[in-house]
C-alpha positions as CSV (number, residue, x, y, z in Angstrom):
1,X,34.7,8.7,36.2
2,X,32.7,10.9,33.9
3,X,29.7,10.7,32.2
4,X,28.9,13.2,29.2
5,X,26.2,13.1,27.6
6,X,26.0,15.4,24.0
7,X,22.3,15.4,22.6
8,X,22.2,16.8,18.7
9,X,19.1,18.2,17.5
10,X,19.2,18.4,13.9
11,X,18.2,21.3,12.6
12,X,17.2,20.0,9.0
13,X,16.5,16.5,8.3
14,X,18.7,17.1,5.1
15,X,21.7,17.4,7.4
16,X,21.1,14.4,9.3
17,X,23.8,12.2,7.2
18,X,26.3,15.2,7.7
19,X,25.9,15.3,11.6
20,X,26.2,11.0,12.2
21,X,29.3,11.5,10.0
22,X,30.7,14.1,11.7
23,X,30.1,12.3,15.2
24,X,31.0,9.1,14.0
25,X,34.6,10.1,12.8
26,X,34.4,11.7,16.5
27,X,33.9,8.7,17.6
28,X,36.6,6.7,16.2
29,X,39.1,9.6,17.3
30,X,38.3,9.6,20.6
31,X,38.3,5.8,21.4
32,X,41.8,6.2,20.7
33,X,42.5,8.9,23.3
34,X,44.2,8.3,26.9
35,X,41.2,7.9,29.5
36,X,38.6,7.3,27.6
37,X,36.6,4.3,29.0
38,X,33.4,4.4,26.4
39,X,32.1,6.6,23.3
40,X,28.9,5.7,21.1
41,X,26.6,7.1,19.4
42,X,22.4,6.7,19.6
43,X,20.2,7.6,17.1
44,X,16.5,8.1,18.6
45,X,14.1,5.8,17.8
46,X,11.3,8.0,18.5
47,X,12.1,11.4,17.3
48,X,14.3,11.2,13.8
49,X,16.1,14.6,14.7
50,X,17.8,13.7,17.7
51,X,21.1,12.1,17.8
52,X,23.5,11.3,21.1
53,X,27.0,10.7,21.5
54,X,27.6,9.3,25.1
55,X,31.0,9.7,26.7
56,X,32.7,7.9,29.9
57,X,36.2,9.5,30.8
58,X,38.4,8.2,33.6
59,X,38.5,12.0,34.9
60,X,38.4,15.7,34.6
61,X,41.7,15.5,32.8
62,X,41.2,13.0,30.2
63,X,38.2,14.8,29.3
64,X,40.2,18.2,29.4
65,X,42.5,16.8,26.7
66,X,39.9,15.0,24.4
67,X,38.0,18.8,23.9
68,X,41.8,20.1,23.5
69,X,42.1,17.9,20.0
70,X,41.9,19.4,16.6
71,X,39.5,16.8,15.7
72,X,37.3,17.3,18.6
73,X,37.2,20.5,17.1
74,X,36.7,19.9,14.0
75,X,33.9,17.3,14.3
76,X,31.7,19.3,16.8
77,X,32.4,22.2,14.6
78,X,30.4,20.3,11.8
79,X,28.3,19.3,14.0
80,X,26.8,22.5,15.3
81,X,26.6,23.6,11.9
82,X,23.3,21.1,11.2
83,X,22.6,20.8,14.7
84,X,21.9,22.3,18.1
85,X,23.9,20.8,20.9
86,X,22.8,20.2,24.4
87,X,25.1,18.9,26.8
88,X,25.0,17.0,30.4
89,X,28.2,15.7,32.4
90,X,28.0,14.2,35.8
91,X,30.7,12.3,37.8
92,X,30.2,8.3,39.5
């Protein structure tokens, strides 16, 4: 399986309603698609600009077709508009 991990730093706490929805819609998508095994999103409870979405895919491929999707396009489009992404993958 893998594990990504997508960290959001919002760039303007005006934005910060613009980024959940984006990832949220993300979210709902991409339960939806073949291999995926978990997706949520975390809001920090410490720091009120960071955001993650965490991802567990049965493999390289499922994941391969998820980033392939218009609307995994579309929604990490928005995202990086308000936000600057930081991501982490690792397999177990």
């Amino acid at each position: 399986m893998i594990r990504v991990n997508c960290f959001a730093q919002i760039k303007d706490a005006a934005h910060k309603s613009d980024v959940i929805e984006s990832a949220k819609k993300l979210t709902e998508a991409s339960l939806k698609h073949a291999g995926n095994i978990a997706y949520d999103i975390f809001t920090s409870e410490t720091r009120e600009d960071v955001a993650l979405i965490c991802e567990t895919w049965k493999d390289a491929e499922a994941l391969k077709a998820h980033m392939a999707t218009e609307e995994f396009k579309l929604y990490v489009g928005n995202m990086e508009k308000y936000a600057t992404m930081k991501i982490e993958q690792f397999e177990f």
